[in-house]
Every structure is written in C-alpha cells, then in structure tokens.
C-alpha positions as a printed Julia matrix, in Angstrom:
183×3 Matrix{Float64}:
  0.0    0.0     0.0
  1.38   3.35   -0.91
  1.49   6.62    1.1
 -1.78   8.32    0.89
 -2.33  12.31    1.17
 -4.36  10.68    4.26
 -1.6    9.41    5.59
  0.53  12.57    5.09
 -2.14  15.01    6.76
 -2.4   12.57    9.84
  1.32  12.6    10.24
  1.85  16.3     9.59
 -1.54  17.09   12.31
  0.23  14.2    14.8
  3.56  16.84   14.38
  1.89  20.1    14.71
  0.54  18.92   18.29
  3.98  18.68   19.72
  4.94  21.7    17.39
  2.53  24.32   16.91
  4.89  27.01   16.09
  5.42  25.37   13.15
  2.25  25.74   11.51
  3.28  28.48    9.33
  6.42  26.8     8.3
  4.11  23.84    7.31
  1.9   25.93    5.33
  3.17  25.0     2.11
  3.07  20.94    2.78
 -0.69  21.39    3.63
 -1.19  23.32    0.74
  0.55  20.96   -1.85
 -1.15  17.92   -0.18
 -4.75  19.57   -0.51
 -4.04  20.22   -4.34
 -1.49  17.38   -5.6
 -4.05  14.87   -3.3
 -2.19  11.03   -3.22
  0.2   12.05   -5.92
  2.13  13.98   -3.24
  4.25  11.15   -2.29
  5.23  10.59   -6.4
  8.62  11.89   -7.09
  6.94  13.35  -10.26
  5.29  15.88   -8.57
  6.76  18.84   -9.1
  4.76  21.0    -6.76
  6.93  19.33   -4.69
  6.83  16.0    -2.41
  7.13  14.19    0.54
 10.51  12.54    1.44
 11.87  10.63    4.05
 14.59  10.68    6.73
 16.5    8.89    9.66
 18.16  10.66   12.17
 20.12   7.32   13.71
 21.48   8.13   16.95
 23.87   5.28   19.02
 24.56   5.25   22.77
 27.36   7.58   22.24
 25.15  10.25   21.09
 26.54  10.59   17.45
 24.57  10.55   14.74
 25.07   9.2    11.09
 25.41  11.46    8.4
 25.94  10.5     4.62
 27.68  12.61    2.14
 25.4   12.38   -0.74
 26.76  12.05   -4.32
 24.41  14.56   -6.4
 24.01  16.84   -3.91
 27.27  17.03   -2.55
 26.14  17.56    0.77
 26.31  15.8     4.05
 22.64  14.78    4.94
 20.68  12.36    7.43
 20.31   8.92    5.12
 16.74   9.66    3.14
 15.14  10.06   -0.03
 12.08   9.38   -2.02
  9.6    7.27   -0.71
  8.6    4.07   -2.72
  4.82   2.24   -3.93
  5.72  -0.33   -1.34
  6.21   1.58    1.6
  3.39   1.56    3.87
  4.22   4.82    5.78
  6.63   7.88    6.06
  8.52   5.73    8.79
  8.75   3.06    6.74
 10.03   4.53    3.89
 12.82   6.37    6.25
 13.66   2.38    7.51
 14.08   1.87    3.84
 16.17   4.85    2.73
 18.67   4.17    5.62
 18.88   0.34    4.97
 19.53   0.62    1.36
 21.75   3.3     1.72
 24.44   2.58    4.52
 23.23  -1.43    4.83
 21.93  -1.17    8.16
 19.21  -3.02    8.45
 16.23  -2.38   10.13
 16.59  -5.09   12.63
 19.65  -3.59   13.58
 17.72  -0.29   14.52
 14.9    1.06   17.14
 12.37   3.34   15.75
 11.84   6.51   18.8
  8.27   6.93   18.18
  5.76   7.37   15.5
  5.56  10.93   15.3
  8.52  12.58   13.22
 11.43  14.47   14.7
 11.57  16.73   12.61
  9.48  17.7     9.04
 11.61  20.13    6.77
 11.15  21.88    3.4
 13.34  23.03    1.33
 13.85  23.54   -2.46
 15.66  21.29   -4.8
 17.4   23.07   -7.82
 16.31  21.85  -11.33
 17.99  18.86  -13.11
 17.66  19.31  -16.45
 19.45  15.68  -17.46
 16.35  14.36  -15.34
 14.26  16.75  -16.84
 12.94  18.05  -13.6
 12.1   21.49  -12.5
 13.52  23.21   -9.17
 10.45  21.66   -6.62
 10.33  21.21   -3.16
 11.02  18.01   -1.13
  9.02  17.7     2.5
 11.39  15.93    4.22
  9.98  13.69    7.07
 12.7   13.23    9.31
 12.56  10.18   11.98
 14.48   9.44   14.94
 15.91   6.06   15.57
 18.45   4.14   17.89
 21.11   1.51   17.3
 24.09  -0.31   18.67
 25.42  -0.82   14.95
 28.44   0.56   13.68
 29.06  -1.39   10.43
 28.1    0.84    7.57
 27.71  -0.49    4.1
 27.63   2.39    1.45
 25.22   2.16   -1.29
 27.96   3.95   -3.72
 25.63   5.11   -6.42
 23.6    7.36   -4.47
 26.54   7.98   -1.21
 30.4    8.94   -1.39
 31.16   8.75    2.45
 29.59   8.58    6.1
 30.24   9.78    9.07
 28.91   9.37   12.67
 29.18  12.96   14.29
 28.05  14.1    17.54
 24.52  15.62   17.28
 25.97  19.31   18.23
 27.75  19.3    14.52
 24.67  19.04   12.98
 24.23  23.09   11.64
 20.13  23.17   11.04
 18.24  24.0    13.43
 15.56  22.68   15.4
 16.8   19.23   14.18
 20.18  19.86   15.61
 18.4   20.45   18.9
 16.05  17.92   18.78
 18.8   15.08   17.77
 20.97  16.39   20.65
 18.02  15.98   23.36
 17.2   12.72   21.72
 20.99  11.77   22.06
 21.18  12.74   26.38
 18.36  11.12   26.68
 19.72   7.49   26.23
C-alpha cells in the first residue's frame, strides 16, 4: 500500500501537536497535499513532495550522516519514498537500509511521530528533466548499537557518525541532541 495524502495530513496534524509554532512553516506541505491529493508522495510531482529521513542516533550520542553524491552535501540517510512503503517511517527504515546497509533489525524506531518535518527547495535537473520543486522531508528518529556501515555507492560517497551538536540546522540539531542525552 502506498502513502496516501491521508496518511501525510495525519502525520503532519500528529507533528503540529507537539509543534505548533510550526504551523506556518508547514503551510506549504498542507497546501501541496490539498491540491497534488495522493500524488504527493510521487517523485513526479513537481509541486513538490514528501521525502523521508533517519536521524540514527547510538549510545554515544553521534549521529550518522551520509555525504550524498548529487548533492554534494552531508545529509541524514533519506530520499524518495517508494509504492511499497506503507508509511513515512517506513520509507525512512528503507532509505537508511539501502543506503548505509543497516538493516532495520539492527535499529529502534523513537516513536511514531517525526522528529523533525523540513522543506526546502531542490534546484532543477535538467538531465532528469525536472524542475527546481520542493522536497518535504519527514525526518525520523531512531536508535542503534550498529556501527558497520555499508555504502550504497551510487547514491553515497562517504559517512560519518558525528556528535549531534555538529549538525548546523536548526531545530533538528536540537532535537537530535536531546534525543541523544536522553539514552
């Protein structure tokens, strides 16, 4: 079963109760899922669409970070979700198996509720032939013990496990680091 605009709204309303002040932030993800309906979770919608994330934390308090090839950034493992996944968490188990080989047996999911839901803008790519869009970026918390990190090289040049306090965006820098004393 794929993610539903249902299943986004419920999600984003489950997020806004333990972060109002983020309504207005949010504005634009309610907006998009009201008009682009279930296609919101298509990577072909260019209005922009819902992504998926995995802030993995281990007892040490760092968290994984993957330098991503196209982007040439260093980012929490994520990306598109899939048909098959069932939910946003799901498709965040997913993202971070396939792309560092940590399965999700290997990993503790903190919650239902995401850590963290950001937007931002992706620039065009005309050899995809896709337009600058937006990606909502639903960011979930997890816990492991692992430390073996298999890189899925097509999509990831490098990894890292950093403590939470050199992660630069805020609130998910904040959030990871409360996560991470809270063992």
């Amino acid at each position: 079963m794929s993610i539903t605009a249902q299943h986004v709204r419920d999600t984003v309303d489950a997020y806004l109760a333990e972060h109002p002040d983020e309504k207005d932030a949010l504005s634009i993800l309610c907006e998009v899922v009201e008009q682009a309906g279930d296609t919101v979770a298509s990577r072909k919608e260019f209005r922009g669409h819902v992504t998926a994330g995995a802030a993995l934390v281990r007892p040490d308090g760092r968290v994984l970070t993957i330098e991503h090839r196209a982007l040439r950034k260093w980012l929490l493992p994520g990306g598109h979700v899939e048909p098959s996944d069932t939910s946003l968490c799901d498709a965040a188990l997913r993202e971070l198996e396939e792309e560092t080989g940590i399965s999700r047996e290997q990993v503790e999911p903190v919650g239902d509720v995401p850590l963290h839901i950001d937007v931002h803008t992706i620039p065009a790519n005309d050899a995809k032939g896709e337009p600058e869009h937006l990606h909502f970026d639903f960011r979930f918390l997890f816990r492991t013990t692992a430390d073996a990190v298999e890189l899925q090289e097509e999509e990831v040049t490098n990894y890292s496990w950093q403590f939470a306090d050199m992660l630069t965006a805020e609130p998910l820098r904040s959030r990871v680091m409360a996560a991470a004393a809270a063992r």
